[in-house]
N, C-alpha and C positions, 0 to 999 in steps of 0.2 A: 707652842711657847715653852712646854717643861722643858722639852725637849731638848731647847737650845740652852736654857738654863742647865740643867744637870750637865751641859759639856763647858760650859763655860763659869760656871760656880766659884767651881774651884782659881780661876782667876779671878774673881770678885771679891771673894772671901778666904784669903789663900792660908788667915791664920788657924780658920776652921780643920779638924779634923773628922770630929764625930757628925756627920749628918745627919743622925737619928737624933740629936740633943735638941730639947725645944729651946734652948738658948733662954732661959727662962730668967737670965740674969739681963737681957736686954726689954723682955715680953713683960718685965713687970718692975719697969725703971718709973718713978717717980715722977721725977726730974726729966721731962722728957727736953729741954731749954739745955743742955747739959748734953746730951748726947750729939755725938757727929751724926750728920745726915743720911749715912748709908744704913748708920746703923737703926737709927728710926725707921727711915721706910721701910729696911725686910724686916724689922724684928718687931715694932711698936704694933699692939692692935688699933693705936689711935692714926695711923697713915691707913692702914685698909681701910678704917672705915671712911675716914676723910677723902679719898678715892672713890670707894664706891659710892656712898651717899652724895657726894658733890657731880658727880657725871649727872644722875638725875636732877639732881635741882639745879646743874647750869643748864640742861635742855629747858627744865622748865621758864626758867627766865629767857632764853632765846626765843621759847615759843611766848610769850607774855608780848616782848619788844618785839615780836614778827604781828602780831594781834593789834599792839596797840599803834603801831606803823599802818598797819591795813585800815583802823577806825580813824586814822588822822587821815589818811587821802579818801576816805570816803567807799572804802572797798568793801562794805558789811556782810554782802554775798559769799567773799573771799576770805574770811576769819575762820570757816569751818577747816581751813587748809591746814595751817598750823598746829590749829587744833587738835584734828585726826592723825596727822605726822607725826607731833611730838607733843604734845599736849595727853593726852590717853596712855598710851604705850609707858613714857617716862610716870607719868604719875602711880598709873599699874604698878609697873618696878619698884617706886619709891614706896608704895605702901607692902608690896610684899618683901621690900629686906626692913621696912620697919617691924615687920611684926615677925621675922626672921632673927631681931636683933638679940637677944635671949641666946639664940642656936649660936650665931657666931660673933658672939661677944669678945671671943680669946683668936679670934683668927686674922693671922699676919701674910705679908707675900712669901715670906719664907715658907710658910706649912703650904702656902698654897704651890709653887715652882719651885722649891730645893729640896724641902725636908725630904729626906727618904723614909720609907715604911720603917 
């Protein structure tokens, strides 16, 4: 993925010159209601995290209504499925970028796919 990012950036963001700036006029905008969309999601740390913390808790709820589907037809055998698929693994995740959240409190897609060194 940088990959494709660092060739195509510069058509994304084509008013950008300095790639090494943390753009720190977007990274600590207030008013996030007020900004255009492109520029929240690569600049705002409040779309990373609403990205990454949302993948796990929409599994979680998938695996919840895969669970509570299996206890309505009677399949109680069949609940460890869900469970072990996505139920463990996502939960895992979710508590290790909770207790990560400290470490990357200030991290956007930008640092993660464009920023250069």
């Amino acid at each position: 993925m940088k990959a494709y990012f660092d060739q195509h950036k510069y058509e994304i963001f084509p008013e950008i010159k300095n790639w090494r700036d943390p753009q720190n006029q977007y990274r600590h905008e207030t008013n996030v209601r007020m900004m255009e969309y492109k520029y929240w999601f690569w600049f705002h740390p409040s779309a990373f995290k609403l990205m990454s913390f949302g993948m796990n808790v929409i599994a979680l709820m998938m695996c919840a209504i895969g669970m509570l589907i299996l206890i309505a037809k009677g399949a109680w055998f069949m609940i460890f499925i869900p469970a072990l698929l996505l139920g463990v693994p996502n939960t895992i995740g979710l508590i290790n970028k909770i207790q990560m959240k400290a470490w990357n409190s200030e991290m956007n897609f930008y640092d993660l796919w464009m920023r250069e060194p």
